[in-house]
Structures are given as C-alpha cells and as structure tokens.
N, C-alpha and C positions, 0 to 999 in steps of 0.2 A: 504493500500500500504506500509506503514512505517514498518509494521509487517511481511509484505512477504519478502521486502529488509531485514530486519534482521536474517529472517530465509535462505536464501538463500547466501548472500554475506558473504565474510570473516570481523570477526569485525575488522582487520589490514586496510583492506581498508575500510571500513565505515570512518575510523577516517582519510585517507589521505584524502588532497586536489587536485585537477588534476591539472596537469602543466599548470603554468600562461601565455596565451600568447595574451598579451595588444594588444586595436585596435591601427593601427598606423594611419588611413585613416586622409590624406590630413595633416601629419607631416613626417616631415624630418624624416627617421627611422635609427636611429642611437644604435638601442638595441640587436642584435642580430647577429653582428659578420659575418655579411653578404659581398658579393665583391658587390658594389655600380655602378660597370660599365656595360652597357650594350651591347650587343654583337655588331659587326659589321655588318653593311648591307649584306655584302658578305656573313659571316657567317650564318647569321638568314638566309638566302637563301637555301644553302648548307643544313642548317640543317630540314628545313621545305619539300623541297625536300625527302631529305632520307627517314623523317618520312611517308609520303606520302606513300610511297613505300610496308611498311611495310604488313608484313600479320596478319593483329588484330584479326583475327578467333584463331592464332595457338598458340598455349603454347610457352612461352619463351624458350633459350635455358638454359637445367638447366648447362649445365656445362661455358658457357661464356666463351667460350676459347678465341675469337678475342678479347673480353672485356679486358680480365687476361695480355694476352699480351701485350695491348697499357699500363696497369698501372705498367705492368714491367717495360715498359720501361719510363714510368712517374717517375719512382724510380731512374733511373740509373742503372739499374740492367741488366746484361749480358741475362742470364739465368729469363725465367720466373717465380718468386717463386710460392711455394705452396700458395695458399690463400682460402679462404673464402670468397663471396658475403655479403654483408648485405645491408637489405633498411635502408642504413645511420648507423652510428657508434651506435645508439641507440638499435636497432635489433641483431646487433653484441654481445652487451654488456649483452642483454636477453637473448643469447645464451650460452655465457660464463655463465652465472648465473646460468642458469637451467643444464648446465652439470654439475658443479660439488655441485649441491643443495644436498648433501647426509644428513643424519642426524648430526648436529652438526659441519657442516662444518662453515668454516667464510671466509669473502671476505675482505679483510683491501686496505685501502685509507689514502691517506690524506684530511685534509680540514684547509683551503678553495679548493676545489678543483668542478670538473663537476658533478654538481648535481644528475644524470642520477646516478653514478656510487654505492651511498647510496641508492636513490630511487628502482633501477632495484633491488639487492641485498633483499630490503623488501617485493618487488611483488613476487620475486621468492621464498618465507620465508629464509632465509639463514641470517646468524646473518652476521650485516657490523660492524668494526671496523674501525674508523677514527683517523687516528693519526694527532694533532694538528701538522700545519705548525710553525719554529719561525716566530715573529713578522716582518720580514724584506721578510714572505714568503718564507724563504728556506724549504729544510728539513730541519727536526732535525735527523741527520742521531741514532744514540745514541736510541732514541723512537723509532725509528721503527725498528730498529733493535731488541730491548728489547721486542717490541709489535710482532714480527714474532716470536719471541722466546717461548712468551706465548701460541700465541693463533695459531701457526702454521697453515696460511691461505691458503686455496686449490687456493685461486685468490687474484691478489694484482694489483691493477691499480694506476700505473701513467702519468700523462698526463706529455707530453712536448713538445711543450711549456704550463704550466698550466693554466687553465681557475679557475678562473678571474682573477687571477691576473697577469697573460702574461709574467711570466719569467719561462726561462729552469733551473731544479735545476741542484746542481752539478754532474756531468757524473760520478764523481769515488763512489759518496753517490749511487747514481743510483744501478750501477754495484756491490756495496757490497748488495743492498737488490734482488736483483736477485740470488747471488752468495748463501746467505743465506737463502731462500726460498724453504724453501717444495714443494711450487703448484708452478703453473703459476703466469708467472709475466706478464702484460700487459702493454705496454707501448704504449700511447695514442697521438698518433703524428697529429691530426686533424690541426695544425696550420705551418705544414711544411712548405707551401709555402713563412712563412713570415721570416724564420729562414734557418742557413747555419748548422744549430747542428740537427745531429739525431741518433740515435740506428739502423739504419738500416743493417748497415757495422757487426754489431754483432751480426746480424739473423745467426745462425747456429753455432755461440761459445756456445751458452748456451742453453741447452736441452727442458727449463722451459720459454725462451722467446719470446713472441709473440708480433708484432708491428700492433697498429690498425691506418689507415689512412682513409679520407672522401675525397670526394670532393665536399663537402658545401664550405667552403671556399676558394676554389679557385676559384668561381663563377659559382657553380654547384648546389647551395641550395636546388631548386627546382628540382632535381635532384637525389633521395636518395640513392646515391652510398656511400658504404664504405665497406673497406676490411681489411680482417685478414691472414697477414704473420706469418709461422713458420712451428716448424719442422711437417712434412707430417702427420706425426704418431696420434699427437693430434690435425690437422684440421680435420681429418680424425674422429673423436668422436666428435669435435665442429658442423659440418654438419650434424652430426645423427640429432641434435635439429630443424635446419636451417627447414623452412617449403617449399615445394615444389615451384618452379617459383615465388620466392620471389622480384627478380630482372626482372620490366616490360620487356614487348619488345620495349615499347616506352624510359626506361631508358636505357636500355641497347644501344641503338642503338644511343639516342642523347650522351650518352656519348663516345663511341668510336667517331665520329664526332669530339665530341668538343678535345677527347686527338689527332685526327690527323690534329686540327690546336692550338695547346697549347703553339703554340709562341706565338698568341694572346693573352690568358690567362695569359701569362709568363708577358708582358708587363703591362698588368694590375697590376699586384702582385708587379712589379717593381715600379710602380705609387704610390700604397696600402704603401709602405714600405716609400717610400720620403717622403710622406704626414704624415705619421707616425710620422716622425723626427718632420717634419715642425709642426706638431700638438703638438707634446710633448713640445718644444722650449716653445712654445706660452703659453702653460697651467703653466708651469714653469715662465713665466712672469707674472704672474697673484700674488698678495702677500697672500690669503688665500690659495691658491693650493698647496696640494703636490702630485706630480704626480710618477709614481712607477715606475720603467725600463720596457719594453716590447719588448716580441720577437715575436708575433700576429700581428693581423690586428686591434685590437684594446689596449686601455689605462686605468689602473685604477686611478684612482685619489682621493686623500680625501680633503674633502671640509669642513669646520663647518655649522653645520645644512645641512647634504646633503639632508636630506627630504624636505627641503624647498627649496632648490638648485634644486630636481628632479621636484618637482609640477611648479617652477618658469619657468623651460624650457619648460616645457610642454605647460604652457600658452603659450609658444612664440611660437609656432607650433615643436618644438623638442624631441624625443623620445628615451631615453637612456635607460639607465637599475641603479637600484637605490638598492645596495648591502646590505644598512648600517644596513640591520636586518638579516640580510643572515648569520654570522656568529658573534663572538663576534674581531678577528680578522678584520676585513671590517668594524666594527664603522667607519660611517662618510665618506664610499666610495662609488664610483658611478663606473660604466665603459662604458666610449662612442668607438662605434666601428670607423674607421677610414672612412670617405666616399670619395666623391668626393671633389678638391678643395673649389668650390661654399659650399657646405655643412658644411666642416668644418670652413668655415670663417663663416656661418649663425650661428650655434654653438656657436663658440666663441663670437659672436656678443651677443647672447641669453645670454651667461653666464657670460659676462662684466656686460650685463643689472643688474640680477638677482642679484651678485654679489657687485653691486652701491646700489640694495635698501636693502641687508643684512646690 
C-alpha cells in the first residue's frame, strides 16, 4: 500500500498534514471563531418550514440570483454587485488559486495571517510568498511593497480584519499595495460583522480588487456560504474554475431565510462585540496577560508558557486555539473566540485557575 501511495500521490502532499480540527465534545468550544448564539424559536420554525418545502430531486440554482440579492443588500449596497458563490471563503480561495496557477506564477500574503491562504497556494502548486507582519502585527508596508516589486504576484491576499491576530491594518498601506500590484489583490473581509472598517466602498476604483466575505461568522458556520465581489470581467474567469451547483439547495435556501430576518443576527453580532470589550477589560486585568487590540469576534492574547496555559484549560472543560508554534511572531499566544456571557466568565474562571498554579 505505502508503494502505490507513493507512486500515485504528489510527494508535496505526502509530506502535508490535513487540517487540524480538535474534538470539542462536552467542552466549552471557544477555538474557532464561531457566533455562540442560537437561533430563535421563531426563526428555527420559519427556517425548518422552508426547508421542508424544498425540491431535493432538482439541481441547485447555478446562478443564485435571490441569494446574490439578499447579500447585496447585507452589504449596503444599492445595486447588486457582480459576485461569485463559494462553499465558504475556502473554495473561493481554491478558485483564485487554480486560475491564475500558470507556470511561475506567485501568490504573496502576509503572516501571521489565515492559514488557508499558504496552504491553498501549495495544493494548487503555485509558489506563496509571505511577507512577515511587524511585531505589533501591522504591515510593514516598505516589505511588501519591495516583495510585489520582486516577485510580481498574479494574487495577493489580505485579510481585514486579520486572522489571528484581529486587527485591521492601515487602509492607506492597504491601498498602496493594491495601487502597486500587477495581479489581483484580495481582500478578505470574513470578520465584517464585528468591525465598522471595510474596502467595500472601493469595489470598482480599482480594476485588480476583489472583496471576499462568508457568512461563518455571522452565525452561518454551518452554512458554507461565501462570496467574491469585483469587476465582472475577472469573476467572469474566476467561475470558469467554480465546479457546477457548488452552492446546496438546502444552503442556499437557509441562507436567504436567515439574511431576511438578519436583525436577528445583527443583534447577536451586537452582543459578540460588548462581550468583546467586557472580555478584553478582564484579560487585561489578569498581571501575566497581554492581550492585543481586536476588531473580530474573537482575542489574541500572550500568556508565559501558553502551552501549558492551553492543556491547563483544556483540563477545565475549555477549548481555544493555542498559536505559540504557529508562527515565530505568536511565541506564547493563544486566541479565544468571544462566546456567550456564561462562557466567557467559565473561561476566565478556567484561566484565573491555570494561571494561580503557573
């Protein structure tokens, strides 16, 4: 068997690992950037209903026009932009990849930044280029600048607000590596709902930018919607890759539902964002924590011995996410996403304990 896998798989992926994703069963799940509320009586109603209804014999629709429309107008947006479908910002991002995969091409990032965006880049062979973040997580506008000079990249993704470390970088750094960029620039808005800053307003100033948004985190997780804004011309190549009825009839359908009662939603994100505050306050009262600005639904934080700090919670039935080999940047960082009241006082509770027997 060892001999046929070598002869048939690429040795690029023999040597990855597949994406890690820890049981949480019967812990507080605090690792994965999730909305922690759950829907209203009313709504579970309305929504169980419609799907009911559906006709599960027939092909989705490929174009999602009633879809497209409700996420216009999730946008703010007058006019329905041109978009792109994807199951979740990850299938987006293999789209992007495998178009402009030519010989020699390069995709550039920064890091610390969403793991997908190196990972996807290797699958589809295509060289990634990561330009280190400064120590405080900004850009270093200057590097990447210098690094789009070099290596002239057909794709450049940045996230904002960035994962993991949950700040928006500067909007004018931003806009000079756009302005100087050969290919496509992606800008990775997956955490909108927790922030008032976006690129959105600049969709169709610049010929090269594209805005990708989900609705994982607005409380759509299970849900794998996510979409790609920009000019027509280059969604229009992005979709040759898209594979046929990629978006369910059962997604499709709970999600229009859920955007035409999304003052629910809205109200939750409202909740997400207080607790935020009140979460951060607390961590900052703690004398070994430093905790980092965030514009997300979740907090990074560095702890001394966070490896000891992540297994300590875990005993206490708590499950975050434990950074501190992730990057050399993130020494000694964790990131808990924000949950419910009860939740993050259990948390805190967990990491008083942990924290008394360091």
């Amino acid at each position: 068997m060892e001999d046929l896998v070598r002869t048939v798989v690429r040795e690029d992926i023999r040597a990855l690992n597949a994406y890690p994703v820890p049981s949480a069963e019967r812990m507080i799940k605090l690792d994965a950037m999730e909305n922690p509320y759950a829907l209203s009586t009313a709504l579970r109603a309305r929504l169980s209903s419609t799907l009911g209804e559906l006709a599960l014999n027939r092909y989705p629709s490929p174009s999602a026009s009633q879809l497209k429309h409700q996420l216009g107008a999730l946008m703010g947006l007058n006019d329905t932009p041109a978009m792109v479908l994807g199951n979740g910002s990850d299938e987006l991002i293999q789209m992007l990849a495998l178009a402009v995969a030519k010989p020699g091409a390069v995709i550039l990032g920064v890091e610390p930044s969403f793991v997908m965006f190196r990972l996807i880049a290797q699958l589809a062979q295509v060289t990634f280029v990561g330009v280190p973040l400064d120590p405080d997580f900004s850009l270093n506008g200057p590097a990447l600048l210098e690094a789009i000079a070099r290596h002239r990249p057909a794709l450049t993704f940045l996230a904002y607000p960035n994962n993991p470390t949950g700040n928006c970088f500067d909007a004018q750094t931003v806009e000079a590596v756009i302005q100087a960029s050969p290919g496509l620039v992606v800008v990775d808005e997956a955490y909108y709902p927790f922030t008032t800053y976006s690129f959105k307003d600049r969709l169709g100033h610049y010929p090269n930018l594209l805005l990708m948004r989900t609705l994982s985190k607005l409380g759509l997780a299970g849900v794998r919607l996510g979409w790609l804004c920009g000019p027509v011309e280059i969604l229009a190549e992005i979709d040759k890759v898209r594979l046929p009825y990629n978006i369910s009839v059962l997604d499709q359908a709970a999600a229009v539902v859920m955007l035409e009662h999304r003052a629910e939603l809205q109200t939750q994100v409202e909740a997400i964002v207080q607790e935020r505050m009140l979460l951060a306050a607390s961590l900052k009262a703690l004398a070994p924590v430093t905790v980092f600005p965030s514009a997300a639904n979740f907090l990074l934080f560095r702890v001394p011995r966070a490896g000891q700090v992540f297994d300590g919670l875990r005993h206490h039935g708590i499950l975050i996410k434990n950074l501190s080999q992730a990057h050399p940047l993130l020494y000694d960082c964790l990131r808990v996403t924000v949950g419910t009241p009860d939740e993050n006082l259990a948390f805190l509770d967990g990491l008083s304990r942990v924290l008394d027997i360091q």
